[in-house]
MDAnalysis code that builds the backbone (N, CA, C; Angstrom):
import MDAnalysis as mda
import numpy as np

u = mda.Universe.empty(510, n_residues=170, atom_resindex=np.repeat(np.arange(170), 3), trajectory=True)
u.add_TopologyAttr("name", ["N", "CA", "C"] * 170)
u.add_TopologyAttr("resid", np.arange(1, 171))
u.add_TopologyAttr("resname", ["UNK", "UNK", "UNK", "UNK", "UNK", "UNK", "UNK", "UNK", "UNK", "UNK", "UNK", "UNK", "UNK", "UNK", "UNK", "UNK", "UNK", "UNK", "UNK", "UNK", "UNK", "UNK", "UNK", "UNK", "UNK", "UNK", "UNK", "UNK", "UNK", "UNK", "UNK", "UNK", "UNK", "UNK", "UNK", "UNK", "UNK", "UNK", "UNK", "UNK", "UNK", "UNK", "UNK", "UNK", "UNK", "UNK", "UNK", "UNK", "UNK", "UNK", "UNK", "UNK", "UNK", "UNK", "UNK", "UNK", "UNK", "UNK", "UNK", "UNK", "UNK", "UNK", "UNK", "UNK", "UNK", "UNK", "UNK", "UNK", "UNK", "UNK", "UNK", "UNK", "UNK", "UNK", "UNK", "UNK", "UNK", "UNK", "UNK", "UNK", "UNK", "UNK", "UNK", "UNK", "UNK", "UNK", "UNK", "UNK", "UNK", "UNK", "UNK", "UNK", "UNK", "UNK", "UNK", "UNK", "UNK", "UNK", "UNK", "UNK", "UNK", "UNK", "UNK", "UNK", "UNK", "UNK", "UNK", "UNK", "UNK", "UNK", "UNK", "UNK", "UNK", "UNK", "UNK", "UNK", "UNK", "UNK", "UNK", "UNK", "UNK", "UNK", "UNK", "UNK", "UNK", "UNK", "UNK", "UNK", "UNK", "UNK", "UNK", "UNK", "UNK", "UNK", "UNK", "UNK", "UNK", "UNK", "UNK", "UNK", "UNK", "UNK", "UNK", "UNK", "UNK", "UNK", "UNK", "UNK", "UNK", "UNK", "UNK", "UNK", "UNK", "UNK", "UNK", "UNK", "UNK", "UNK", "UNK", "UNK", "UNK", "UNK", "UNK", "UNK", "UNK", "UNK", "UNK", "UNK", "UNK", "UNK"])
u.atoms.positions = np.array([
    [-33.008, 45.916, 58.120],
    [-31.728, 46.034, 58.775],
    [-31.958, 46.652, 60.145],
    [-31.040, 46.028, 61.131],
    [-31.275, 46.640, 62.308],
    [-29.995, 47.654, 62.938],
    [-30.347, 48.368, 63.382],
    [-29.467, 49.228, 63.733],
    [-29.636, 49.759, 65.158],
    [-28.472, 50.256, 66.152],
    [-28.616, 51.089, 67.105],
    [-27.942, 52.723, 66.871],
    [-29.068, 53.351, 67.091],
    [-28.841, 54.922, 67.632],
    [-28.489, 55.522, 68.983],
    [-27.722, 55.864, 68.905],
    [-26.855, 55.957, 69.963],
    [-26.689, 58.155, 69.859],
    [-27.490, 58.611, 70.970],
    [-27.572, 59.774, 70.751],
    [-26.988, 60.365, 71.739],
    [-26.195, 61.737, 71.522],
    [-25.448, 62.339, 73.212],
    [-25.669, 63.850, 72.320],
    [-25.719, 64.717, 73.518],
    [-25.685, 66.548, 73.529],
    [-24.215, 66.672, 73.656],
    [-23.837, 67.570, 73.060],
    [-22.507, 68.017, 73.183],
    [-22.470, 69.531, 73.808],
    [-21.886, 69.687, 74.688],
    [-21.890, 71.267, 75.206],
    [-20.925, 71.961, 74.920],
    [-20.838, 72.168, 73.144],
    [-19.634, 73.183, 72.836],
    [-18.782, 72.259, 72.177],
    [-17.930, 73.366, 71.396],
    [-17.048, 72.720, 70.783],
    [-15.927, 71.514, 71.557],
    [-15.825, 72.301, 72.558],
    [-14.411, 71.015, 73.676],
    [-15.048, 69.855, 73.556],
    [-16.772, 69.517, 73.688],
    [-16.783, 68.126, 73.758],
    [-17.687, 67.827, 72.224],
    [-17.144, 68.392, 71.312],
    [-16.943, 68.046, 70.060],
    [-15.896, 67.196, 69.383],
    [-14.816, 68.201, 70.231],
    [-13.609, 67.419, 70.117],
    [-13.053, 66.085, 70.824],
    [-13.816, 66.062, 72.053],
    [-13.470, 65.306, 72.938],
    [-14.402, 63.802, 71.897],
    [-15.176, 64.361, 71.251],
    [-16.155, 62.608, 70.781],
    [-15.795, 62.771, 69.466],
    [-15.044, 63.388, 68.615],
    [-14.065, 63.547, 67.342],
    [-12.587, 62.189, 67.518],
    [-11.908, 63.256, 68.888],
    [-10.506, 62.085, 69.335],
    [-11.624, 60.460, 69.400],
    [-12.085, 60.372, 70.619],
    [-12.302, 59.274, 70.628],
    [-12.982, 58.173, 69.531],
    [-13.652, 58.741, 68.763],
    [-14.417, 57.897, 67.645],
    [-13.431, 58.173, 66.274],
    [-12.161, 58.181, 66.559],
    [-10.693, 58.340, 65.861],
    [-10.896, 56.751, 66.211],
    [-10.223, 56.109, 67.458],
    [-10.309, 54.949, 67.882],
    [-10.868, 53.708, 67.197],
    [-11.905, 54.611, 67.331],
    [-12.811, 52.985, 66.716],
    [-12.669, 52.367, 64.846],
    [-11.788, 53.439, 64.574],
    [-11.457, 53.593, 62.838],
    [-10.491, 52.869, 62.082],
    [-10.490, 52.674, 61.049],
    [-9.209, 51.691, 60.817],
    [-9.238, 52.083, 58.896],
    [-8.146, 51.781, 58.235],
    [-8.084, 52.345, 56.965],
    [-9.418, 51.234, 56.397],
    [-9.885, 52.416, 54.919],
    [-10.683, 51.496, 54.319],
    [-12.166, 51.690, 55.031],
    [-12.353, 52.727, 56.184],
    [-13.676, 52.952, 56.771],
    [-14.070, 54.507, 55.944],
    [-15.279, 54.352, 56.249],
    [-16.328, 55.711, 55.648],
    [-17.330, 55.890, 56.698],
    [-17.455, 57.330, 57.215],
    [-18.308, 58.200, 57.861],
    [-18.927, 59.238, 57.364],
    [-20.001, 59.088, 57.375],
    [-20.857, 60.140, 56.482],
    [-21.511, 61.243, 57.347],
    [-21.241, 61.633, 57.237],
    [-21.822, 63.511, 58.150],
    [-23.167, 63.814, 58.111],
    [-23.901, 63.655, 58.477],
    [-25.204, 64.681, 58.119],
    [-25.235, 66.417, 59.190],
    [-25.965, 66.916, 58.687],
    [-26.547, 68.256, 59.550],
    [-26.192, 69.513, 58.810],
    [-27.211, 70.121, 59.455],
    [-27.166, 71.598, 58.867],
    [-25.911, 72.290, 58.722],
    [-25.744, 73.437, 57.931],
    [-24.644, 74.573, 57.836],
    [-23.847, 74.981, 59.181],
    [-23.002, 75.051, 59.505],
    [-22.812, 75.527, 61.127],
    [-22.930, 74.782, 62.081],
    [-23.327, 73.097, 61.916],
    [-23.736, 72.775, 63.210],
    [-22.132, 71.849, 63.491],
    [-21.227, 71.989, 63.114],
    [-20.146, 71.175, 63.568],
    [-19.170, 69.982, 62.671],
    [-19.572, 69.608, 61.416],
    [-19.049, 68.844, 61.170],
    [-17.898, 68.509, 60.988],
    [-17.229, 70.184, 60.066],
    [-16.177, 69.926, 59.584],
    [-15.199, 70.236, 61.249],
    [-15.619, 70.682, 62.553],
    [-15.211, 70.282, 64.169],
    [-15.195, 68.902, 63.918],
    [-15.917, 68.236, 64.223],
    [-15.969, 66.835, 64.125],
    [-14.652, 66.505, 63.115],
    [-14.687, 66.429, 62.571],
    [-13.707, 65.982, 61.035],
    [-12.666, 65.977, 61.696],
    [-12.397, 67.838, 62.033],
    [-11.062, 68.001, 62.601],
    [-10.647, 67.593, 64.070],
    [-11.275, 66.918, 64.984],
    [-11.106, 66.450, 66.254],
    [-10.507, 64.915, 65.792],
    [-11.629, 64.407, 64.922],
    [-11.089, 62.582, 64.183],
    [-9.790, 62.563, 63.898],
    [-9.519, 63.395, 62.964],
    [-7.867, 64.067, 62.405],
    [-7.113, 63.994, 63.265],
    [-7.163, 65.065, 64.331],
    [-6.145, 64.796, 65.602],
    [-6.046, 63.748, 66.151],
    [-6.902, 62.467, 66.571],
    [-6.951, 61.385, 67.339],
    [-6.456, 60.973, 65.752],
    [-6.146, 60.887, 65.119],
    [-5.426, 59.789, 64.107],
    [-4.155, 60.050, 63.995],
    [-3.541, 60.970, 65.016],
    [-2.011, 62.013, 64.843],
    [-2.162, 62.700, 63.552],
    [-2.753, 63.449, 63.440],
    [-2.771, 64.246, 62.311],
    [-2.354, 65.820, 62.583],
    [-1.406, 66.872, 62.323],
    [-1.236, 67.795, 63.015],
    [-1.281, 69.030, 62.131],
    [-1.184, 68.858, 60.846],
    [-2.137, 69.608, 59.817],
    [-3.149, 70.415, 60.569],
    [-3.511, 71.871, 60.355],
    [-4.647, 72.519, 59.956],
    [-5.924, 72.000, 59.174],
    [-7.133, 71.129, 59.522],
    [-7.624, 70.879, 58.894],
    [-8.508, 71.801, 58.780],
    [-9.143, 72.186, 57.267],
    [-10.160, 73.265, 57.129],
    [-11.543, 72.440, 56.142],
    [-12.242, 73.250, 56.140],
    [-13.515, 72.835, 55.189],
    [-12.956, 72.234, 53.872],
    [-13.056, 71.655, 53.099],
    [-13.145, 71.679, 51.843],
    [-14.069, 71.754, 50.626],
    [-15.261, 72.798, 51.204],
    [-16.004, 72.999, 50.399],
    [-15.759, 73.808, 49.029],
    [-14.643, 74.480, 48.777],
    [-14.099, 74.439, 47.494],
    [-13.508, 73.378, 46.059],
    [-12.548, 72.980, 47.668],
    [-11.371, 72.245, 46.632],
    [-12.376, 70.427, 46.416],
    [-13.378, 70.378, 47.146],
    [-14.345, 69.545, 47.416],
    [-13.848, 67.961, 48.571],
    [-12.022, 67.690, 48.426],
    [-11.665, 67.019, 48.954],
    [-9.872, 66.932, 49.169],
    [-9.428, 67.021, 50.371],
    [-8.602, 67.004, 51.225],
    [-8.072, 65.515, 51.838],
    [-6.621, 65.629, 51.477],
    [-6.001, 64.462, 52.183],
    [-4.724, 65.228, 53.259],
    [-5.037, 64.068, 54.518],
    [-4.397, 64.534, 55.762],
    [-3.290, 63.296, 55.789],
    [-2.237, 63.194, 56.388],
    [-1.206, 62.138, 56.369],
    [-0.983, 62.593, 58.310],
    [-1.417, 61.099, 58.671],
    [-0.910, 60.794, 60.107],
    [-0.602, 59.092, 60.170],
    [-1.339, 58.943, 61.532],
    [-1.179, 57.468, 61.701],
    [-1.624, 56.870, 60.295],
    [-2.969, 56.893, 60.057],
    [-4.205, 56.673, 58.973],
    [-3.986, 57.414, 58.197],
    [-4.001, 57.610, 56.726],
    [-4.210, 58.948, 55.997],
    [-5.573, 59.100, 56.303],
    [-6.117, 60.315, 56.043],
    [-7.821, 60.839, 56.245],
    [-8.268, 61.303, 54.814],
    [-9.243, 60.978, 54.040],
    [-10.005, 61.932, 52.913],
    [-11.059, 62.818, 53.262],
    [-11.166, 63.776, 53.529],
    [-11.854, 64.720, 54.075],
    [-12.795, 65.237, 52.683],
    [-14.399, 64.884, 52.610],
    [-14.747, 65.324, 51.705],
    [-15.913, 66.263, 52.091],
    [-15.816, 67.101, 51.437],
    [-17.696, 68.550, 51.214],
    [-17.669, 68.504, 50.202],
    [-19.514, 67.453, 50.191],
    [-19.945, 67.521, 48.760],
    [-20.973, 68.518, 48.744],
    [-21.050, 69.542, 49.275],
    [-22.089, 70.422, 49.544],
    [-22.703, 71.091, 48.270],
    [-21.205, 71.307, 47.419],
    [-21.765, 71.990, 46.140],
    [-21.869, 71.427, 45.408],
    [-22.204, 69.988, 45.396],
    [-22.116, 68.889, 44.469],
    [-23.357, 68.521, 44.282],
    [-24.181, 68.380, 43.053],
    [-24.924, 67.858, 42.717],
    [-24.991, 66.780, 41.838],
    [-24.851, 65.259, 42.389],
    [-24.635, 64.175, 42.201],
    [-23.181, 63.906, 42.112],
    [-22.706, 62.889, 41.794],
    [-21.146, 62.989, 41.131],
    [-21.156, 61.578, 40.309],
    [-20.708, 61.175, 39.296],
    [-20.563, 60.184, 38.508],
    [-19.394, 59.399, 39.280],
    [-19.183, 58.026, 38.834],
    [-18.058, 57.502, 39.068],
    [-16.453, 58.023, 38.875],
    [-16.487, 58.399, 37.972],
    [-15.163, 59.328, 37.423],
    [-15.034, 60.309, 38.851],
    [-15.541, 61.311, 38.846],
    [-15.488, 62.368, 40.121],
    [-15.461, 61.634, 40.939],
    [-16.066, 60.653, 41.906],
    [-16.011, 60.129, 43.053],
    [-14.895, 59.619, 43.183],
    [-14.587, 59.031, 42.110],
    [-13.090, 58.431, 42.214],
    [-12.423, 59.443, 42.583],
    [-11.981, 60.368, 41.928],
    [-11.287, 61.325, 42.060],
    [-11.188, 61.580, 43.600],
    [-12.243, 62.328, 43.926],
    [-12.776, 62.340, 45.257],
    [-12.360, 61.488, 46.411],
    [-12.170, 60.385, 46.176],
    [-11.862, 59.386, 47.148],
    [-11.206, 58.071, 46.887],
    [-9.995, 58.584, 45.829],
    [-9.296, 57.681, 45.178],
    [-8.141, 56.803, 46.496],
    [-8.036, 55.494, 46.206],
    [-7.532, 55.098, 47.164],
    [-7.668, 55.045, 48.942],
    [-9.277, 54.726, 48.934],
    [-10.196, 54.904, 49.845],
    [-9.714, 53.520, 50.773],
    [-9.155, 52.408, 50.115],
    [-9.371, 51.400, 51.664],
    [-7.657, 51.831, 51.861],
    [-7.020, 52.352, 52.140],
    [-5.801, 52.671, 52.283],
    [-5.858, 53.816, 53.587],
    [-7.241, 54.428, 53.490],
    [-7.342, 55.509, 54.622],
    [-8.437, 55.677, 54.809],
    [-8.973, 56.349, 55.829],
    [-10.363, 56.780, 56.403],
    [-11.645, 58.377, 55.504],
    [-12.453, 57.837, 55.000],
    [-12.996, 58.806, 54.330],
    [-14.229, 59.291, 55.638],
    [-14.052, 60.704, 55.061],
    [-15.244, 60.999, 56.016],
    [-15.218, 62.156, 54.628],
    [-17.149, 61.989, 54.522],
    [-18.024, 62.507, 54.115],
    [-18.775, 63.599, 54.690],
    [-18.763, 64.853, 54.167],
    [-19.556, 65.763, 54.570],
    [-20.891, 66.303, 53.762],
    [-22.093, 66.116, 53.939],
    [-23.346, 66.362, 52.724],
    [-23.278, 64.901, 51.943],
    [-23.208, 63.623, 52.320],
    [-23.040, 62.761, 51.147],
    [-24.154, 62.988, 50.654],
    [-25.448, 63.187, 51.117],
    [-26.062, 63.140, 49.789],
    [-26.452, 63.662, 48.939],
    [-25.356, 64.444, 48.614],
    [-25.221, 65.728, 47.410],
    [-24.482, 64.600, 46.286],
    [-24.143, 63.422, 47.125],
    [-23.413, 62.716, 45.856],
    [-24.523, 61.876, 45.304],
    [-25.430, 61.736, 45.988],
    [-27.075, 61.013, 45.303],
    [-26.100, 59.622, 44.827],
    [-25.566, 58.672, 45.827],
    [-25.005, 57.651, 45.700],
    [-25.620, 56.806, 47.093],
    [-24.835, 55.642, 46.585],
    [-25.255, 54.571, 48.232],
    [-24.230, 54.258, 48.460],
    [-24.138, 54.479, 49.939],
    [-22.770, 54.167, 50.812],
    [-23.022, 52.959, 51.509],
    [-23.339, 51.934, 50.818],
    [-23.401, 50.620, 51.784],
    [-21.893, 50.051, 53.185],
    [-21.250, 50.963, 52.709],
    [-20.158, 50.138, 53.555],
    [-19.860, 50.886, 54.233],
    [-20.550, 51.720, 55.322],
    [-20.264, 52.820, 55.965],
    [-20.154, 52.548, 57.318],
    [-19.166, 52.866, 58.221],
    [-18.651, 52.236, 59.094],
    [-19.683, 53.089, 60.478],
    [-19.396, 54.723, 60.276],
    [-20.448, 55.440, 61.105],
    [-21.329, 56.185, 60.100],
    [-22.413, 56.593, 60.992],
    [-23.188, 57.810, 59.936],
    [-23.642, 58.714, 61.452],
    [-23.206, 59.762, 61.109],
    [-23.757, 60.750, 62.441],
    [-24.477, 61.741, 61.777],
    [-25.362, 62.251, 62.756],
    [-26.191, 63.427, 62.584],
    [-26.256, 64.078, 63.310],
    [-25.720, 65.462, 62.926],
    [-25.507, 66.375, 63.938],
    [-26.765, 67.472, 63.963],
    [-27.379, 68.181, 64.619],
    [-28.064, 68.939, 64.672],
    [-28.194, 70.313, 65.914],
    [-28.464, 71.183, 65.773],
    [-28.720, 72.527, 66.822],
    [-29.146, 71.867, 67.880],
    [-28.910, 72.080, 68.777],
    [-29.735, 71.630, 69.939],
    [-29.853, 73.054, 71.505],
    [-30.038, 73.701, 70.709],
    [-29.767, 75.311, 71.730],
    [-29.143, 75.738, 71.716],
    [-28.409, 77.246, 71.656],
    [-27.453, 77.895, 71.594],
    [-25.928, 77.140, 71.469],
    [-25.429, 76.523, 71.918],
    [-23.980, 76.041, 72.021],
    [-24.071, 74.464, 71.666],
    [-25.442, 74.048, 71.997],
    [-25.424, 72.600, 72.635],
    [-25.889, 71.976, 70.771],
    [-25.174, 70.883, 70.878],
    [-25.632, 70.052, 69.665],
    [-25.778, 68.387, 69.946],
    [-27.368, 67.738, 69.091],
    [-27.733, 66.772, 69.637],
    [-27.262, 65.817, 68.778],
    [-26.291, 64.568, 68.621],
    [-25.570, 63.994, 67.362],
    [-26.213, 62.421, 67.792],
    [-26.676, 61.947, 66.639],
    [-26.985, 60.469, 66.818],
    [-25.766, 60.081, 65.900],
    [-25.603, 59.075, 66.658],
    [-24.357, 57.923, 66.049],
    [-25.128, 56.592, 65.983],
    [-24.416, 56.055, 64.247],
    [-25.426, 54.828, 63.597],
    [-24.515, 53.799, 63.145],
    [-24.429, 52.416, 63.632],
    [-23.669, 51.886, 62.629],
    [-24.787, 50.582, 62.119],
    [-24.195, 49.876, 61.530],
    [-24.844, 48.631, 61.143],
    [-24.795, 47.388, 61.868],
    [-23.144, 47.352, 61.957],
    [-23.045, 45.783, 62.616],
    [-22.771, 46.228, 64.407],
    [-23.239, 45.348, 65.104],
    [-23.407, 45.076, 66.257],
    [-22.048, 45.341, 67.253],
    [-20.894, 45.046, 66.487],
    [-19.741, 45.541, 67.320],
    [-19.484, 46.620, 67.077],
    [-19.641, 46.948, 66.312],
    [-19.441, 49.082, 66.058],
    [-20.399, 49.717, 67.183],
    [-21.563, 49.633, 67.231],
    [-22.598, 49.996, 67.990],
    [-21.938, 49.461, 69.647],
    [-22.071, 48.143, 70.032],
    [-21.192, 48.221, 71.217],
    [-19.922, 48.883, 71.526],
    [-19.212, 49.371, 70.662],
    [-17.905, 49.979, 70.884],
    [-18.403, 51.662, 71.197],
    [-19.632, 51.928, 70.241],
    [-19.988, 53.037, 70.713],
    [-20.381, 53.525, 71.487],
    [-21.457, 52.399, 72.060],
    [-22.066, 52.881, 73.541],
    [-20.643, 52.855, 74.613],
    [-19.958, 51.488, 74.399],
    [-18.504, 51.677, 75.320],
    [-17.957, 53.034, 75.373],
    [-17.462, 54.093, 74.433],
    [-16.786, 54.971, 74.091],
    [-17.476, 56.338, 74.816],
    [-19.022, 56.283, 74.319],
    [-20.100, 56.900, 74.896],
    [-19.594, 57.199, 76.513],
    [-19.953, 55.863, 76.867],
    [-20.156, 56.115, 78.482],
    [-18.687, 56.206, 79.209],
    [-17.928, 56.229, 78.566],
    [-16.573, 56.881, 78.956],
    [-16.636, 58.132, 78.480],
    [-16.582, 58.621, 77.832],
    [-17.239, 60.331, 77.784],
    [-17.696, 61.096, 78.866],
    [-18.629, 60.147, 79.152],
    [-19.450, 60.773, 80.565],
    [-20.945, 60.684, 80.336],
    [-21.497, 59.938, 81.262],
    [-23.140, 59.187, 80.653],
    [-23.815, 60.645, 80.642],
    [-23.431, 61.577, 81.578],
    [-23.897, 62.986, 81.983],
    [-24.461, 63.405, 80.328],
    [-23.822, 63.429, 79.281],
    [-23.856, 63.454, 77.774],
    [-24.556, 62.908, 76.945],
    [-25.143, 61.594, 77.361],
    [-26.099, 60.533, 76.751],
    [-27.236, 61.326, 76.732],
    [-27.977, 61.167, 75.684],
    [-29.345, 61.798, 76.030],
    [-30.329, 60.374, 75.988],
    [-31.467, 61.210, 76.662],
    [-31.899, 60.091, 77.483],
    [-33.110, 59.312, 75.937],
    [-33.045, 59.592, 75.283],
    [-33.927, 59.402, 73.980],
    [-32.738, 58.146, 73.166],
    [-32.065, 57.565, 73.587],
    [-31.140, 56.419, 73.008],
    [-31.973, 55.475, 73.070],
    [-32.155, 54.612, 71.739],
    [-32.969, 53.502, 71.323],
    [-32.430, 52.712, 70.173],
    [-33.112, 51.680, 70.773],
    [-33.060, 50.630, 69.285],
    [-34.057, 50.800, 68.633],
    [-33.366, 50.852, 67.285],
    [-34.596, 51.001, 66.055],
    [-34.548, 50.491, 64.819],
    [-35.356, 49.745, 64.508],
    [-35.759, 49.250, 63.362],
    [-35.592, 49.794, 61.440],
    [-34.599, 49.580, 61.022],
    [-34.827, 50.520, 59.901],
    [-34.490, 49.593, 58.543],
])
């Protein structure tokens, strides 16, 4: 399968939010985004920036307790942390993300669910990238997701692109 990685630095939370709203846009009910990265590095920011660009005006918070959260805007949102999850059967996932093509799931730790997300619209990876700064690759599969991203990208501000963006083979 071929894929493009599409990588940008973020300087701080504002332009966390600022690539949260916009990659709201590119979403439509019935999509899944899967989170990767360490403790602290932004996701459930991310989550909550997507939320707002979907008119969502809710408080969104972690749900690493309750494990999954529904938001009602334009889109409904399923907001999931499977962090404390070790695996989940069909039964739980359902649960978890019952009535999934109706709204936008975003995944936090999916692979605490030790499942396959074949139909995953983004997959980002967020990581530390120096004090404030975080380095996020954005992945999709099919070819117009990936062009919409680099589009979205360079309206951002190319200043943000890091210069390590490639096509890659996977």
């Amino acid at each position: 399968m071929s894929e493009r990685e599409h990588i940008i630095v973020l300087e701080g939370p504002a332009h966390t939010h600022e690539l949260g709203e916009a990659l709201a846009t590119l979403l439509a009910p019935g999509d899944l985004v899967l989170l990767r990265g360490d403790l602290g590095v932004g996701k459930t920011t991310l989550t909550r920036a997507i939320a707002r660009g979907l008119g969502i005006t809710e408080t969104v918070t972690s749900p690493t307790f309750s494990l999954s959260q529904r938001y009602y805007g334009v889109i409904t949102l399923i907001h999931v942390d499977a962090y404390r999850l070790n695996g989940a059967d069909d039964e739980e996932l359902g649960l978890l993300i019952g009535d999934a093509d109706e709204a936008i799931t975003v995944i936090e730790w999916p692979d605490q669910l030790a499942v396959s997300f074949p139909r995953a619209r983004l997959r980002i990876e967020l990581r530390h990238h120096g004090q404030d700064h975080r380095l996020v690759a954005l992945m999709a599969d099919d070819e117009s997701t990936s062009q919409r991203i680099a589009a979205l990208l360079a309206d951002l501000g190319a200043g943000h692109v890091h210069p390590e963006s490639e096509r890659r083979d996977r």
